[in-house]
C-alpha positions, 0 to 999 in steps of 0.5 A, a space after each residue: 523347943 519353944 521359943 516366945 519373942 517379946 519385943 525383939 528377945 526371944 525366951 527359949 525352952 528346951 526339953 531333952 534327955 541325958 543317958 545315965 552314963 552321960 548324966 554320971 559325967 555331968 555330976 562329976 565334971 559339972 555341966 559346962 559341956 552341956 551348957 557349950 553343947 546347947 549354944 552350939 545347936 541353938 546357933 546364936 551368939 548372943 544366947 544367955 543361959 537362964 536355967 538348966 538341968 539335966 532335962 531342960 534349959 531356958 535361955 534368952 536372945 537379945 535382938 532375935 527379932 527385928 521390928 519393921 
């Protein structure tokens, strides 16, 4: 995971791995559950999802960071 904060929001990248048999459920069902699984483990409720794939996913944080 990488994550770059830019004034107050962060970018988030994240690499992972899908097995073959979940990679066949994702192409038959869409990837609305991975999507729900990555906000759950990221833990924020104000992720947008930018961009996702079988093997990575971007997304943005508004207000992750507070300047003092």
């Amino acid at each position: 995971m990488t994550v770059r904060l830019d004034n107050g929001t962060a970018a988030i990248h994240v690499n992972y791995t899908v097995d073959e048999g979940t990679r066949f459920i994702f192409f038959l069902l869409g990837k609305q559950d991975l999507k729900n699984k990555l906000l759950k483990i990221l833990n924020y409720d104000t992720a947008q999802i930018k961009r996702i794939d079988l093997s990575s996913a971007d997304f943005t944080v508004d207000d992750a960071a507070f300047a003092y």
